[in-house]
C-alpha positions, 0 to 999 in steps of 0.5 A: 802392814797386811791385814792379817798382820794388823788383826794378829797386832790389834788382838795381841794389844786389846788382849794386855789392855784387858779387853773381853774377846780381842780377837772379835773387837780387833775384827771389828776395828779394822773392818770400820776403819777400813770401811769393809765388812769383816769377812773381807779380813778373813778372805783376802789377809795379804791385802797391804793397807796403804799409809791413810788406812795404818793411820786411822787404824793406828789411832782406833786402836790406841783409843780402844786400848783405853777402853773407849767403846768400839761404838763411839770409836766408829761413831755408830751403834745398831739397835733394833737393827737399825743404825744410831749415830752417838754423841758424847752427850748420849747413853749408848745403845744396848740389847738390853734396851730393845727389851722396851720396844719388845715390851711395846709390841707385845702389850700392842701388837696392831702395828697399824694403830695410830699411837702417839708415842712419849719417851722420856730421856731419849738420848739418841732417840733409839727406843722412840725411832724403833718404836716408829718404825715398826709403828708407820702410823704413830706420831712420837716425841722425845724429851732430854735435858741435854740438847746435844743428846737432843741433836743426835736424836734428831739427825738420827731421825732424819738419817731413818726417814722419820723426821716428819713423824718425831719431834723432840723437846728440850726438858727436864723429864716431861715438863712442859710437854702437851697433849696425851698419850697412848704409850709413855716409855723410858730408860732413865738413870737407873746407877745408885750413886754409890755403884757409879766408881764400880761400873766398867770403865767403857760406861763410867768414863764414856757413857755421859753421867746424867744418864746414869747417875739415878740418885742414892737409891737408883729409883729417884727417876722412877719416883718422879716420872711415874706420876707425870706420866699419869697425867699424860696418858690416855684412858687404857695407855702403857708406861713402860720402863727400863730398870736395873738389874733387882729394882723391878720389883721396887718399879712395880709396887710404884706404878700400883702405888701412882694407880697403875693396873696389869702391872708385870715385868719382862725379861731380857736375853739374859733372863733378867727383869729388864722391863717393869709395865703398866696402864692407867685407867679412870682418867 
């Protein structure tokens, strides 16, 4: 089979399973599985792929037919143009994320300040290790319940030369972590219970539930972390959640709620509230 030929196949493929522009996922596939960048598809077509090729190509597709992310497939998700290995035990990244670390840089704009940094439900450690890579004096740790998302996060932060500066704790939340902090951030589960059989079928039979399922409200982890992200901020430091899509006004009245001032939200590329702010003082 020559390139061109497995690019016509794999689209016609994606496209009777239902898959959203199969043209630029069959693209995508191919490329990784040929480990070339895409436009090498398009200049050279009649390039035969030899038997190895077919194979893991063959394999890639009949798991994207079955809605599996294209990033789990390759193992790999930028964020922050940055690469991120997954697991099975971790979220995988997405653009509406770097609106937290966007959120961060703009409260925060001297990127020589020595910040100690606080995520909580780090999963792959995305937000923490952009944050620390833009911040190259600051210090950070990451929490998570799961200490297999815990082991992706940490070879992530070795594969980005950054393990010197992150530590990560296996917790649930915060618990048991020292010190204080200049920003708290944190993406937790954010799905109602009653919404989770509704999502598209890459997150619900992916993405792992602990970092989706957010209670019968889908606030249950703000009401939580927010005061234990008090007791760990210094005087004047940041919280800075992720929310889902209409929770952002229900996120801010508890931060005002837990004490929190300067109280705001910022939106995504889609114009949607994506990220719900704050700071403490009188400590």
């Amino acid at each position: 089979m020559r390139r061109g030929e497995a690019l016509i196949y794999a689209s016609q493929r994606l496209k009777e399973a239902g898959i959203e522009d199969p043209e630029r996922e069959a693209r995508l596939l191919l490329s990784y599985a040929l480990q070339c960048e895409a436009l090498e598809l398009i200049i050279r077509p009649r390039v035969e792929l030899d038997i190895d090729e077919e194979t893991i190509f063959q394999g890639w597709l009949a798991r994207r037919e079955k809605r599996e992310p294209l990033a789990r497939i390759h193992g790999i998700r930028e964020f922050w143009g940055l690469p991120f290995g997954l697991n099975e035990a971790t979220l995988e990244p997405r653009p509406d994320t770097e609106t937290l670390v966007e959120c961060v840089l703009k409260k925060l704009p001297d990127k020589a300040t020595p910040l100690k940094i606080l995520d909580i439900g780090t999963g792959t450690g995305c937000v923490l290790l952009s944050l620390l890579h833009e911040y190259q004096y600051a210090q950070g740790m990451g929490t998570d319940k799961s200490s297999r998302a815990l082991q992706a996060a940490q070879q992530n932060a070795v594969q980005l030369g950054l393990k010197t500066r992150a530590s990560f704790l296996e917790t649930n939340w915060c618990e048991n972590v020292n010190g204080m902090f200049d920003v708290v951030v944190s993406n937790p589960p954010y799905i109602a219970k009653s919404e989770l059989n509704d999502l598209q079928p890459e997150v619900r039979d992916y993405d792992p539930m602990l970092a989706l399922d957010g209670g019968e409200d889908g606030l249950e982890p703000y009401r939580i972390i927010t005061p234990m992200a008090k007791n760990l901020l210094k005087n004047g430091g940041l919280l800075a959640f992720e929310v889902g899509h209409a929770q952002a006004g229900t996120v801010q009245d508890i931060l005002k709620q837990n004490g929190f001032g300067g109280v705001g939200m910022r939106q995504d590329f889609q114009n949607i509230a994506r990220v719900v702010f704050g700071t403490i003082s009188g400590h």
